[in-house]
LOGU-904577 format. One record per residue (C-alpha): residue in one letter; y, x, z. Coordinates in steps of 0.02 Angstrom, whole numbers, padded with zeros to 5 digits, always signed. Layout:
<recs>
AYXZ/...
</recs>
This chain:
<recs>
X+00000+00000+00000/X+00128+00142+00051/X+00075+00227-00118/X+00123+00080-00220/X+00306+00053-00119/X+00338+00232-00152/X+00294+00222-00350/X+00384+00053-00346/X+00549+00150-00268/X+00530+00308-00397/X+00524+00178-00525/X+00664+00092-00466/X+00789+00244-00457/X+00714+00301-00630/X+00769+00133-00710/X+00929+00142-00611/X+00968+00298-00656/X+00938+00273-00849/X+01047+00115-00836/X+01203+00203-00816/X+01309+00138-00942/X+01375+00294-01073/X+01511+00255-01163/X+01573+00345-01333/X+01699+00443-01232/X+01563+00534-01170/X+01514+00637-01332/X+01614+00760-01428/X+01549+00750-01609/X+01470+00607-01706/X+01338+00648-01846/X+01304+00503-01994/X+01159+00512-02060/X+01131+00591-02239/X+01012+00471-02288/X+01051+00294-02186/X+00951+00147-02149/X+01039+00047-02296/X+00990+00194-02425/X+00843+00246-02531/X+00909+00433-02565/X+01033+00550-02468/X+01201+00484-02482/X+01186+00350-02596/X+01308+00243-02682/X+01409+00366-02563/X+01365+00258-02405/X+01358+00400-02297/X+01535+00496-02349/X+01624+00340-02326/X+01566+00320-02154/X+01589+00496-02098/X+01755+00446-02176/X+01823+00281-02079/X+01742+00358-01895/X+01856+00502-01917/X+02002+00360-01921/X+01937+00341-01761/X+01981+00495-01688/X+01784+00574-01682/X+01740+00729-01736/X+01590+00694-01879/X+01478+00774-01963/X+01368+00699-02103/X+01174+00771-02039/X+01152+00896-02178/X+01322+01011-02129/X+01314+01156-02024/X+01361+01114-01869/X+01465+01186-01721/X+01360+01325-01638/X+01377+01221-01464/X+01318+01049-01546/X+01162+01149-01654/X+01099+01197-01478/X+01138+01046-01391/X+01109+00889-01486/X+01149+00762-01335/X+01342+00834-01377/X+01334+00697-01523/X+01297+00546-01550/X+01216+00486-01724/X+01292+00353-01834/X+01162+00251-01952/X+01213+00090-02060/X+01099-00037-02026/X+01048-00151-02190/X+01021-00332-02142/X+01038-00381-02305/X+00987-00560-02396/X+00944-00589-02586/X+01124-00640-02613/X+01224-00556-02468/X+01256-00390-02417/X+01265-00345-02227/X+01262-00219-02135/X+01311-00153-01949/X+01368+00017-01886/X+01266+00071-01724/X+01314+00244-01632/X+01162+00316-01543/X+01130+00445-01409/X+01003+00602-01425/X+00891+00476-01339/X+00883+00370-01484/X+00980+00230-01340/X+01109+00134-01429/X+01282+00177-01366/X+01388+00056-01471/X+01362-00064-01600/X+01489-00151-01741/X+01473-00339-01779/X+01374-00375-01959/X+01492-00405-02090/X+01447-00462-02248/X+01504-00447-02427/X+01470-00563-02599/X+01486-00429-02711/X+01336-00395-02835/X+01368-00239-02875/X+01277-00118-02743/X+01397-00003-02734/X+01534-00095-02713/X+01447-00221-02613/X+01411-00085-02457/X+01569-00013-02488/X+01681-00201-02425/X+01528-00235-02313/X+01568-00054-02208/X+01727-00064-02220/X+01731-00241-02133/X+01603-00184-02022/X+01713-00042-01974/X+01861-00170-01945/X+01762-00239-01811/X+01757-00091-01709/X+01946-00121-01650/X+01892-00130-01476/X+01820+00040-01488/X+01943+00167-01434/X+01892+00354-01424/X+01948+00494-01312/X+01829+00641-01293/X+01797+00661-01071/X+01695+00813-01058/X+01579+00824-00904/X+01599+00928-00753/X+01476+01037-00794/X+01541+01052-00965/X+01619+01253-01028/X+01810+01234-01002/X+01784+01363-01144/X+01721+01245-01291/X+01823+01212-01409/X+01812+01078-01547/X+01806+01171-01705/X+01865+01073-01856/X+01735+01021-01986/X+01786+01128-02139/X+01641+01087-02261/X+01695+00995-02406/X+01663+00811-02410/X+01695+00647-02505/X+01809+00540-02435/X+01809+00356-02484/X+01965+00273-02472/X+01992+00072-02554/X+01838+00074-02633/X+01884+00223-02746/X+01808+00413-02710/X+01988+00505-02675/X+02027+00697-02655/X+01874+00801-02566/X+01942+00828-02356/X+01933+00990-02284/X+01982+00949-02113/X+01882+00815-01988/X+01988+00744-01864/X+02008+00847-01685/X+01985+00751-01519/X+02146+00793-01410/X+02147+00807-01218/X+02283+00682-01124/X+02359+00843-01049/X+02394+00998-01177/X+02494+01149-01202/X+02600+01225-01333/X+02513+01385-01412/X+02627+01535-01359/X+02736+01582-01482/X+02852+01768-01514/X+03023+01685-01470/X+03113+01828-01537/X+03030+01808-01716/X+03177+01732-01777/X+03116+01763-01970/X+02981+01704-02073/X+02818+01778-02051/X+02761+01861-02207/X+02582+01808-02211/X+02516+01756-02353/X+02447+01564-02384/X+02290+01600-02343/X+02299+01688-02184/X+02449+01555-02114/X+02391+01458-01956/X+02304+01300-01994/X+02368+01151-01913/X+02288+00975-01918/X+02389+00820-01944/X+02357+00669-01846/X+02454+00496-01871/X+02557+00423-01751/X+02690+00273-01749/X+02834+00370-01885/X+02754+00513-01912/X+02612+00633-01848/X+02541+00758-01710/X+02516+00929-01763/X+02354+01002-01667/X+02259+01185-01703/X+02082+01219-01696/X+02094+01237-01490/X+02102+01091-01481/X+02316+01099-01421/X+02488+01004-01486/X+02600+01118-01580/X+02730+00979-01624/X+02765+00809-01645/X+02834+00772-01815/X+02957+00611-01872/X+02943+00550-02046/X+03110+00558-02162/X+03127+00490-02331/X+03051+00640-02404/X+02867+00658-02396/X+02915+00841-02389/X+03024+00854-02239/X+02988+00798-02061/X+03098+00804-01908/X+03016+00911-01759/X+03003+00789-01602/X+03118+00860-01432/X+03145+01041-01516/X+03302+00993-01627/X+03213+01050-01774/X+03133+01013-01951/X+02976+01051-02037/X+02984+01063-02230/X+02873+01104-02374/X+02942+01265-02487/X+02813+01319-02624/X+02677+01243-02532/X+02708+01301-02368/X+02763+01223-02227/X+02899+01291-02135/X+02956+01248-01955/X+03127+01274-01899/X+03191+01255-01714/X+03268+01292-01568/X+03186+01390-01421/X+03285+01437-01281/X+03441+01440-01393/X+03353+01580-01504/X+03309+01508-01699/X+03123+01515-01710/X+03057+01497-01903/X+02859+01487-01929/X+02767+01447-02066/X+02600+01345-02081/X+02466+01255-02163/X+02435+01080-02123/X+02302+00962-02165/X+02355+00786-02193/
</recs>
């Protein structure tokens, strides 16, 4: 009898222990699926790009399953979660649901089916994703690491080329994935008495990644840190730097920052991926 109360009781904090509600906050990259539930070949009809493409919007840091992967995330797979289109799928209607799973296989989050008319197949799981990805507005994203978590690791930004699917229509291949940013950062140290233009040429400029927010963007690097907060203007090639009495402009495909710093002119120059 006292056997079976103390199996009953490890069985009880087991199950209690596995029902701990995760949440999406808790992982740092997503990975979609190369081949999904919906297709019969890797990537088809571009299913798996376009999803890797509307979780970025999202704020995640994805991978489609066949990239290489951070060093961290290749060791540790319970870092990600996996994203899979599920087909539910009729003789005359396409639908389909996004669902977000942990290493475990243990569904984390799920989208509601949406649905589409369209014959064509393509076309068809392209509305039907898209909708199903409109149904994800309660899911909000911001990356908590653990306690026991390196302070050292970084999110390193995807740079393997991918297609990215935007209104239906393949558009320009993305270089950069989106980079999860803590609530509390700090600026990168700069040389404050640089007050000229770095000559460095394009390719060995510091990277910075360009995130929207309401009128304009946030400017992160690969740390993940804020290096400015830029203000739209009425040309696409001049911004006005946020709280540093500054602007940011474009000059033969560069972009060049211009501001203040404890009343000395600081002038850097970047590249940023929009």
């Amino acid at each position: 009898m006292i056997k079976k109360i103390i199996v009953g009781l490890t069985l009880l904090i087991t199950i209690t222990a596995n029902s701990q509600e995760k949440n999406v906050n808790d992982y740092k990259y997503v990975i979609v699926k190369e081949k999904l539930d919906l297709a019969k070949s890797n990537d088809e009809y571009q299913t798996s790009s376009l999803t890797k493409f509307l979780l970025k919007k999202k704020g995640f840091v994805v991978f489609k399953s066949d990239e290489n992967l951070p060093e961290e995330l290749s060791k540790n797979r319970c870092l990600a979660l996996t994203a899979d289109v599920i087909d539910k799928s009729s003789m005359l209607t396409v639908k389909t649901y996004i669902v977000l799973k942990d290493c475990y296989n243990k569904e984390v989050y799920r989208s509601e089916i949406a649905k589409s008319k369209i014959k064509d197949y393509k076309k068809g799981y392209h509305e039907s994703i898209r909708r199903a990805y409109a149904s994800m507005a309660d899911l909000t994203y911001s990356y908590t690491p653990t306690k026991n978590e390196d302070k050292n690791n970084t999110v390193v930004p995807n740079t393997t080329v991918s297609s990215a699917v935007d209104a239906g229509n393949i558009v320009k291949k993305e270089i950069a994935a989106a980079v999860v940013i803590p609530s509390k950062v700090t600026l990168p140290l700069e040389n404050k008495n640089n007050s000229n233009i770095e000559g460095l040429s394009n390719n060995k400029l510091p990277v910075l990644y360009a995130q929207p927010k309401e009128n304009g963007y946030q400017l992160v690097n690969a740390k993940p840190e804020v290096v400015f907060i830029i203000l739209k203007t009425n040309s696409k090639d001049r911004f006005i730097i946020k709280n540093k009495n500054g602007n940011l402009t474009k000059t033969n495909g560069v972009w060049v920052a211009e501001f203040y710093e404890d009343s000395i002119l600081q002038v850097k120059k970047y590249q940023i991926k929009f």
